[in-house]
C-alpha positions in Angstrom: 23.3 123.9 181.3 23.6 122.8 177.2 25.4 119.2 178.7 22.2 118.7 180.6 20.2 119.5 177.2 21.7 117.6 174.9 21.9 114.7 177.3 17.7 114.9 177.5 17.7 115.3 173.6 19.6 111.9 173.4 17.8 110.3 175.9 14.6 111.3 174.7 15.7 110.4 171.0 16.3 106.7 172.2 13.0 106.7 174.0 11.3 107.2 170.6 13.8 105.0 168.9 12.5 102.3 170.7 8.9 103.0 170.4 9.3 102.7 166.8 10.8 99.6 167.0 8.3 98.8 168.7 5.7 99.0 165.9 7.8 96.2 163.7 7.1 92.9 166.6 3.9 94.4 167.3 2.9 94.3 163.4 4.4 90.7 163.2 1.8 89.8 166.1 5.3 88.9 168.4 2.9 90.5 171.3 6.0 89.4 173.8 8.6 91.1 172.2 6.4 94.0 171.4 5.6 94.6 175.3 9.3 94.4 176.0 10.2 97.1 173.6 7.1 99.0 174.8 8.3 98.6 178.6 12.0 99.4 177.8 10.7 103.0 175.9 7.9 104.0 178.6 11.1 103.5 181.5 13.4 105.5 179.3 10.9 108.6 178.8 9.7 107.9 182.4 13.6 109.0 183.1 13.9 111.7 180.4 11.0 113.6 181.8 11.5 113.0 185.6 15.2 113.0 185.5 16.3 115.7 182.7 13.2 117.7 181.7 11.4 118.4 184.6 14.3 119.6 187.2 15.1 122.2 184.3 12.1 123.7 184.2 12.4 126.8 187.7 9.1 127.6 187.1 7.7 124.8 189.2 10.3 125.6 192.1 8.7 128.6 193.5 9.4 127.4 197.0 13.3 126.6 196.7 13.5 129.9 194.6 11.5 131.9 197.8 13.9 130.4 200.1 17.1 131.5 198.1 16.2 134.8 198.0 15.3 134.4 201.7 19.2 133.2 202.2 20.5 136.1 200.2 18.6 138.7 202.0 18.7 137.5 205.9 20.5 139.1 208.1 21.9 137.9 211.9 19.1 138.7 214.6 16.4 139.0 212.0 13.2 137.0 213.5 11.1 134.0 211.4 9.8 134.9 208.4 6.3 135.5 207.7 4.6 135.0 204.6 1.2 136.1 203.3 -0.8 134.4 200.2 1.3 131.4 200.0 1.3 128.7 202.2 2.8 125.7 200.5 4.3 123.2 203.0 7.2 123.1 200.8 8.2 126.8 202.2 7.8 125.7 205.8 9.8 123.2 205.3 12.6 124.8 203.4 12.7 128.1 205.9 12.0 126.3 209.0 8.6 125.5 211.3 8.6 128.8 212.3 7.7 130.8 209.7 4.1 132.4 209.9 1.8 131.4 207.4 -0.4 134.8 207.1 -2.7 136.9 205.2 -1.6 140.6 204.4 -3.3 141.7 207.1 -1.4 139.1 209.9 1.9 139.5 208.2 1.9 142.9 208.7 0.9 143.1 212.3 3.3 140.8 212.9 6.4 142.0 210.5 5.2 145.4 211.6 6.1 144.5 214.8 9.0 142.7 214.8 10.8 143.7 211.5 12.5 141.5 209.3 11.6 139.3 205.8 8.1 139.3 204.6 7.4 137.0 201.5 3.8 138.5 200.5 2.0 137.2 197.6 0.6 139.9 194.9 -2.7 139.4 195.8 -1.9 140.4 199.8 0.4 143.3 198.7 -1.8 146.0 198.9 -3.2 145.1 202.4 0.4 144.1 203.5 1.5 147.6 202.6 -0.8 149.7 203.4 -1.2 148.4 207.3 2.6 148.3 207.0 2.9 151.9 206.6 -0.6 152.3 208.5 1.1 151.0 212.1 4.4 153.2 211.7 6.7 150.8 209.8 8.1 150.6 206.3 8.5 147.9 204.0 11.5 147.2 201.2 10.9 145.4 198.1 14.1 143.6 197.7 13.3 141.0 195.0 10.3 139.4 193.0 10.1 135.7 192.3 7.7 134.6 189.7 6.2 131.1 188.9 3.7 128.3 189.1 1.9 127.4 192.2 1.6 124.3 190.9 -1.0 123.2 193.6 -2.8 126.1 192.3 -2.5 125.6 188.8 -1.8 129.6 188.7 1.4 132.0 188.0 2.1 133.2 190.6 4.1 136.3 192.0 5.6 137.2 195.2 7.7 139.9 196.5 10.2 139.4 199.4 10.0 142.8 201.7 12.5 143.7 204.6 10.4 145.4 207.0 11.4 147.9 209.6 8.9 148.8 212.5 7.7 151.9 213.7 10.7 153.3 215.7 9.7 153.6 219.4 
Protein backbone atom coordinates (compact mmCIF):
# COMPACT_ATOMS: atom_id res chain seq x y z
CA UNK A 1 0.00 0.00 0.00
CA UNK A 2 1.12 4.10 0.04
CA UNK A 3 2.13 3.49 4.17
CA UNK A 4 4.43 0.84 2.90
CA UNK A 5 5.82 3.55 0.13
CA UNK A 6 6.36 6.30 2.00
CA UNK A 7 7.87 4.29 4.75
CA UNK A 8 10.70 2.99 1.92
CA UNK A 9 11.00 6.71 0.74
CA UNK A 10 11.95 7.71 4.41
CA UNK A 11 14.01 4.95 5.03
CA UNK A 12 15.79 5.21 1.89
CA UNK A 13 16.08 9.14 2.30
CA UNK A 14 18.01 8.48 5.72
CA UNK A 15 20.20 5.90 3.99
CA UNK A 16 21.50 8.65 1.66
CA UNK A 17 21.42 11.14 4.53
CA UNK A 18 23.96 9.28 6.10
CA UNK A 19 26.17 8.57 3.14
CA UNK A 20 26.50 12.17 2.72
CA UNK A 21 27.46 12.61 6.01
CA UNK A 22 29.64 10.43 5.41
CA UNK A 23 31.76 12.43 2.90
CA UNK A 24 32.40 15.31 5.74
CA UNK A 25 34.79 12.63 8.37
CA UNK A 26 36.02 11.01 5.36
CA UNK A 27 37.30 14.45 3.84
CA UNK A 28 38.68 15.39 7.40
CA UNK A 29 40.84 11.99 7.02
CA UNK A 30 38.63 10.80 10.48
CA UNK A 31 38.92 7.25 8.51
CA UNK A 32 37.08 5.70 11.92
CA UNK A 33 34.21 7.80 12.01
CA UNK A 34 33.92 7.71 8.27
CA UNK A 35 33.59 3.76 8.32
CA UNK A 36 31.02 4.01 10.99
CA UNK A 37 28.83 6.38 8.96
CA UNK A 38 29.53 4.20 5.97
CA UNK A 39 28.45 0.90 7.91
CA UNK A 40 25.33 2.55 9.55
CA UNK A 41 24.07 3.70 5.61
CA UNK A 42 25.09 0.36 3.71
CA UNK A 43 22.71 -1.53 6.92
CA UNK A 44 20.01 1.00 6.33
CA UNK A 45 19.69 0.56 2.43
CA UNK A 46 20.55 -3.17 3.02
CA UNK A 47 16.92 -2.97 4.90
CA UNK A 48 15.28 -0.48 2.54
CA UNK A 49 15.84 -2.79 -0.42
CA UNK A 50 15.35 -6.27 1.29
CA UNK A 51 12.75 -5.21 3.69
CA UNK A 52 10.46 -2.42 1.76
CA UNK A 53 11.43 -2.49 -1.92
CA UNK A 54 11.92 -5.80 -2.94
CA UNK A 55 8.62 -7.61 -1.32
CA UNK A 56 6.62 -4.84 -3.34
CA UNK A 57 7.81 -5.68 -6.45
CA UNK A 58 5.05 -9.22 -7.59
CA UNK A 59 6.87 -9.56 -10.45
CA UNK A 60 9.53 -11.71 -8.88
CA UNK A 61 6.77 -13.88 -7.04
CA UNK A 62 5.70 -15.94 -9.87
CA UNK A 63 5.56 -19.05 -7.69
CA UNK A 64 3.30 -17.65 -4.70
CA UNK A 65 1.21 -15.84 -7.46
CA UNK A 66 0.83 -19.67 -9.46
CA UNK A 67 -0.17 -21.13 -6.23
CA UNK A 68 -2.95 -18.38 -5.38
CA UNK A 69 -4.58 -18.88 -8.37
CA UNK A 70 -4.12 -22.61 -7.85
CA UNK A 71 -6.13 -22.01 -4.32
CA UNK A 72 -8.81 -19.99 -6.03
CA UNK A 73 -9.46 -22.39 -8.67
CA UNK A 74 -9.25 -26.00 -6.85
CA UNK A 75 -11.90 -27.79 -6.29
CA UNK A 76 -12.61 -30.96 -3.56
CA UNK A 77 -11.52 -34.40 -5.37
CA UNK A 78 -9.38 -32.66 -7.92
CA UNK A 79 -5.97 -34.70 -8.22
CA UNK A 80 -2.11 -33.01 -7.88
CA UNK A 81 -1.45 -30.49 -10.10
CA UNK A 82 0.73 -30.80 -13.01
CA UNK A 83 2.73 -28.20 -14.49
CA UNK A 84 4.54 -28.02 -17.79
CA UNK A 85 7.57 -25.42 -18.59
CA UNK A 86 8.14 -24.32 -15.11
CA UNK A 87 9.75 -26.29 -12.64
CA UNK A 88 10.97 -23.99 -9.92
CA UNK A 89 11.25 -25.74 -6.56
CA UNK A 90 9.54 -22.87 -5.12
CA UNK A 91 6.13 -24.24 -6.83
CA UNK A 92 6.64 -27.75 -5.42
CA UNK A 93 7.00 -26.54 -2.38
CA UNK A 94 4.17 -24.11 -2.26
CA UNK A 95 1.47 -26.81 -3.90
CA UNK A 96 2.83 -29.80 -2.31
CA UNK A 97 5.51 -32.82 -3.44
CA UNK A 98 3.12 -34.10 -5.55
CA UNK A 99 2.70 -31.99 -8.20
CA UNK A 100 4.17 -33.23 -11.65
CA UNK A 101 6.82 -31.37 -13.04
CA UNK A 102 6.13 -31.91 -16.97
CA UNK A 103 6.62 -30.88 -20.41
CA UNK A 104 3.32 -30.16 -22.57
CA UNK A 105 3.42 -33.27 -23.83
CA UNK A 106 3.51 -35.28 -20.07
CA UNK A 107 1.08 -32.81 -18.64
CA UNK A 108 -1.26 -33.55 -20.91
CA UNK A 109 -1.20 -37.34 -20.83
CA UNK A 110 -1.41 -37.10 -17.49
CA UNK A 111 -4.19 -34.08 -16.95
CA UNK A 112 -5.73 -35.72 -19.86
CA UNK A 113 -6.25 -38.53 -17.88
CA UNK A 114 -7.03 -37.62 -14.74
CA UNK A 115 -8.55 -33.99 -15.04
CA UNK A 116 -8.05 -31.24 -12.92
CA UNK A 117 -5.41 -27.98 -12.70
CA UNK A 118 -2.71 -27.71 -15.28
CA UNK A 119 -0.23 -24.69 -14.87
CA UNK A 120 1.40 -24.83 -18.53
CA UNK A 121 4.03 -22.44 -19.44
CA UNK A 122 3.55 -20.40 -22.94
CA UNK A 123 6.11 -22.08 -24.47
CA UNK A 124 4.30 -25.77 -23.73
CA UNK A 125 0.84 -24.44 -24.57
CA UNK A 126 0.52 -25.44 -27.94
CA UNK A 127 1.63 -29.04 -27.38
CA UNK A 128 -0.41 -29.07 -24.04
CA UNK A 129 -3.42 -28.23 -26.09
CA UNK A 130 -3.27 -29.77 -28.89
CA UNK A 131 -2.68 -33.54 -27.28
CA UNK A 132 -5.28 -32.24 -24.77
CA UNK A 133 -7.93 -32.08 -27.34
CA UNK A 134 -5.89 -34.92 -29.35
CA UNK A 135 -6.69 -37.81 -26.48
CA UNK A 136 -10.55 -36.73 -26.05
CA UNK A 137 -10.28 -34.06 -23.24
CA UNK A 138 -10.73 -30.38 -23.09
CA UNK A 139 -8.86 -27.78 -21.39
CA UNK A 140 -10.15 -24.20 -19.66
CA UNK A 141 -8.00 -21.26 -19.48
CA UNK A 142 -9.01 -19.95 -16.20
CA UNK A 143 -6.29 -17.28 -15.49
CA UNK A 144 -2.83 -15.97 -16.84
CA UNK A 145 -0.03 -15.01 -14.44
CA UNK A 146 2.79 -13.09 -15.78
CA UNK A 147 6.29 -12.42 -14.42
CA UNK A 148 10.00 -13.01 -13.91
CA UNK A 149 11.47 -16.33 -13.76
CA UNK A 150 14.05 -14.91 -11.98
CA UNK A 151 16.29 -18.09 -12.28
CA UNK A 152 15.76 -17.61 -15.84
CA UNK A 153 16.32 -14.12 -16.15
CA UNK A 154 13.06 -14.16 -18.58
CA UNK A 155 9.32 -12.89 -18.39
CA UNK A 156 7.60 -15.24 -18.16
CA UNK A 157 3.85 -16.34 -18.81
CA UNK A 158 1.75 -19.12 -17.64
CA UNK A 159 -1.81 -20.07 -17.98
CA UNK A 160 -3.62 -22.12 -15.28
CA UNK A 161 -6.13 -24.68 -17.30
CA UNK A 162 -8.89 -26.92 -15.59
CA UNK A 163 -8.88 -29.96 -17.69
CA UNK A 164 -11.63 -32.43 -18.16
CA UNK A 165 -10.80 -35.90 -19.75
CA UNK A 166 -12.30 -37.65 -22.46
CA UNK A 167 -15.65 -38.99 -21.08
CA UNK A 168 -15.56 -42.76 -21.02
Amino acid sequence: GSGGSITLYVVAAAGLGVVLATLAPALQGRKLAAIGLASLSAVILYCAAGFLAVPQVNELWLSQRLADAVARHAMPGDPPVVTAGYAEPSITFLLGTKTALESGAGAALISGTTGGLALVDSGESESFLALVTAGGGRAEALDEISGLNYSRGRETRITLYRVMPRER
